[in-house]
C-alpha positions in Angstrom: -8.5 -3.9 5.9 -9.0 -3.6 9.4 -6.0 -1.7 11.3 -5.5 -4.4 13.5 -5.0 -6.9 10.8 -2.6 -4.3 9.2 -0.4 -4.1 12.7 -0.4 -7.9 12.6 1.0 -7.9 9.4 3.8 -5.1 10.1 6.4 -7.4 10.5 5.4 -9.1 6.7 5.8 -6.1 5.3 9.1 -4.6 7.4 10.7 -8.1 6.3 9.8 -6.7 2.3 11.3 -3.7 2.7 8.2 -1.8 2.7 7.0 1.4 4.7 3.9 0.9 5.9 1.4 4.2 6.0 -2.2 4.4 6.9 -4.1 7.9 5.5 -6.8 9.0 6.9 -9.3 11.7 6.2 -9.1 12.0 10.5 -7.2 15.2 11.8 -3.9 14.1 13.2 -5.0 14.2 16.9 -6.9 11.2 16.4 -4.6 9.4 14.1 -2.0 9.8 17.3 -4.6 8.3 19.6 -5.1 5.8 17.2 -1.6 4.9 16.7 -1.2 4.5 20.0 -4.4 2.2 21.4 -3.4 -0.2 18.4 0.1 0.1 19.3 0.7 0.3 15.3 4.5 0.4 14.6 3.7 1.9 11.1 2.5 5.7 10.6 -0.9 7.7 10.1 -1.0 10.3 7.8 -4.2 12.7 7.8 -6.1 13.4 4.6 -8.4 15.7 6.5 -9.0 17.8 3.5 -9.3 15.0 1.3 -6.8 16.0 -1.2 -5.2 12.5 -1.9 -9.1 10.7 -1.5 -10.0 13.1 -4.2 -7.1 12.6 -6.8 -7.3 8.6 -6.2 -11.1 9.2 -6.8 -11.4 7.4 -2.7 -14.0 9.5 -1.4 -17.7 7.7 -0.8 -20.0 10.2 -0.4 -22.6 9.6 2.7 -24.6 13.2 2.6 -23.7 16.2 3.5 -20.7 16.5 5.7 -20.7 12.7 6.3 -18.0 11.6 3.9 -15.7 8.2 4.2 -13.2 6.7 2.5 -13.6 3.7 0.1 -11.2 1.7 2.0 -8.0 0.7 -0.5 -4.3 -0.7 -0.8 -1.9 1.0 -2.8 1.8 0.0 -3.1 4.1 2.8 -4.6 7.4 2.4 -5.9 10.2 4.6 -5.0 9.7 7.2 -7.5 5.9 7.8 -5.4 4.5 5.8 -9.0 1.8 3.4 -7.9 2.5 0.0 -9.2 -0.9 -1.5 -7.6 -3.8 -0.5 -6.5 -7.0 -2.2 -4.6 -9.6 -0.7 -4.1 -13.3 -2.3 -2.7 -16.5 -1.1 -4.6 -18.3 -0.2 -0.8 -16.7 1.2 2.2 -18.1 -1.8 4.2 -15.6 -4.5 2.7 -11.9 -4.0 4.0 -9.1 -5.6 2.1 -6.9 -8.0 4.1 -3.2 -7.1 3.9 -2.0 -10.9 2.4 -3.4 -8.9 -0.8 -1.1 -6.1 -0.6 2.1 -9.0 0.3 1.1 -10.6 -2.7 0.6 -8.3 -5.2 4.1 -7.1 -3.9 5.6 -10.7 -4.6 3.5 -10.3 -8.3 5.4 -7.2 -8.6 9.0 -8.5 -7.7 8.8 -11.8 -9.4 7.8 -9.9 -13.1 10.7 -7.6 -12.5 13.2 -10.4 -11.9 11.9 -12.0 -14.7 12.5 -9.2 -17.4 16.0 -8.7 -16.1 17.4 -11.8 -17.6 21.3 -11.8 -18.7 22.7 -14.3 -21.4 26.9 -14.9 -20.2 28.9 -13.9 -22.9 29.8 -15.9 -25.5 33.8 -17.2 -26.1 34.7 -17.0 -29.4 36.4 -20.4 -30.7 40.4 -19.9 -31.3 41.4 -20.9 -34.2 43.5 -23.9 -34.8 
């Protein structure tokens, strides 16, 4: 996903309910630049030491001292569980946010769906 696309999509994903983050394995000085040339209305977060590309297995490995990130979507729940999870085989593909809006529909409609209630029933009086 591009970060422009993302920003065009802000308002998709504010109308959700959703917080919007982008990570990064960039130190925070750039992020802020960042941020601000795109003016994103959603936050960076720096990875720089690769901690969370590590655990979500996210790092693609260039050479030496060249690392990237295998760009991905991840929607968490409230608890911080992750209840979806894209992620592109090659860094050169970016996923286009109407994924991530999608999958989030995917995710609300199933848990409407298991939270059905049956009225109660009136017992007849007896005559």
């Amino acid at each position: 996903m591009q970060l422009g696309e993302l920003q065009e999509y802000y308002g998709a994903f504010q109308q959700a309910g959703v917080q919007v983050y982008g990570v990064s394995i960039d130190p925070p000085e750039h992020n802020a630049l960042l941020k601000k040339r795109l003016g994103a209305g959603y936050e960076f977060l720096s990875d720089a030491k690769g901690e969370l590309l590590d655990a979500l297995g996210l790092r693609h490995r260039h050479w030496p001292g060249m690392d990237s990130t295998i760009p991905t979507q991840c929607l968490l729940d409230s608890t911080g569980r992750i209840r979806w999870l894209h992620r592109v085989e090659t860094w050169r593909v970016r996923p286009h946010p109407r994924e991530a809006l999608q999958a989030l529909a995917e995710l609300e409609q199933r848990s409407t769906c298991g939270a059905v209630t049956t009225p109660e029933r009136e017992e007849p009086t007896p005559a």
